[in-house]
N, C-alpha and C positions, 0 to 999 in steps of 0.2 A: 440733633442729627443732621448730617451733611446733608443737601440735597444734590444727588450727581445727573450730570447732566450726559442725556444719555444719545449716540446717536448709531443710525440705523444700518445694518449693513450692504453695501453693492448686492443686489438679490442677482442670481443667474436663474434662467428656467424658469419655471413656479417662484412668480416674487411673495408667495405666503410663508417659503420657507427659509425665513431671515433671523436673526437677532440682532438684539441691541445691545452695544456697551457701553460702559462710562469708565474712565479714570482715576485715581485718585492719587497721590502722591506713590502711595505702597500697594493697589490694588485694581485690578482690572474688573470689574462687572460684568457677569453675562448673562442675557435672560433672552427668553425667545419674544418676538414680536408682536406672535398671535395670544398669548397666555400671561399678561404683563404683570397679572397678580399672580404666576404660576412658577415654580422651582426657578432659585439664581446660583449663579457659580461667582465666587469671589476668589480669584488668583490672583497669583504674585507675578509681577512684571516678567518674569524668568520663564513660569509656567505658562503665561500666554506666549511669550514668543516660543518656547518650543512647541505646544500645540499647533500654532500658523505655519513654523516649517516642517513639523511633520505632516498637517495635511495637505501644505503646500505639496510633498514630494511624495503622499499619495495619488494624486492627481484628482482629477473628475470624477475615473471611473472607481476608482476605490470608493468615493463619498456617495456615489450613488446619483451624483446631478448628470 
């Protein structure tokens, strides 16, 4: 099993409410910060970049920060 290497993300507001990812050649990791044994999300390069710009062009107030 790979081990990935995982790194944190820029917090805004409350820095408890972060994730971390990692990379892989075919897959992006995501998992939250505070629950590091708790639920991960594994997408495909495509699926994370359209997640970042759709929440990108939610903004702030849509996400809740």
């Amino acid at each position: 099993m790979q081990t990935l290497r995982r790194q944190k993300s820029t917090c805004r507001g409350d820095s408890s409410n972060c994730v971390e990812t990692a990379t892989t050649p075919a897959t992006v990791h995501v998992r939250d910060s505070k629950d590091v044994s708790g639920p991960r999300l594994a997408l495909s390069h495509a699926t994370w970049v359209a997640f970042i710009a759709y929440a990108d062009k939610l903004g702030d107030s849509e996400l809740g920060s």
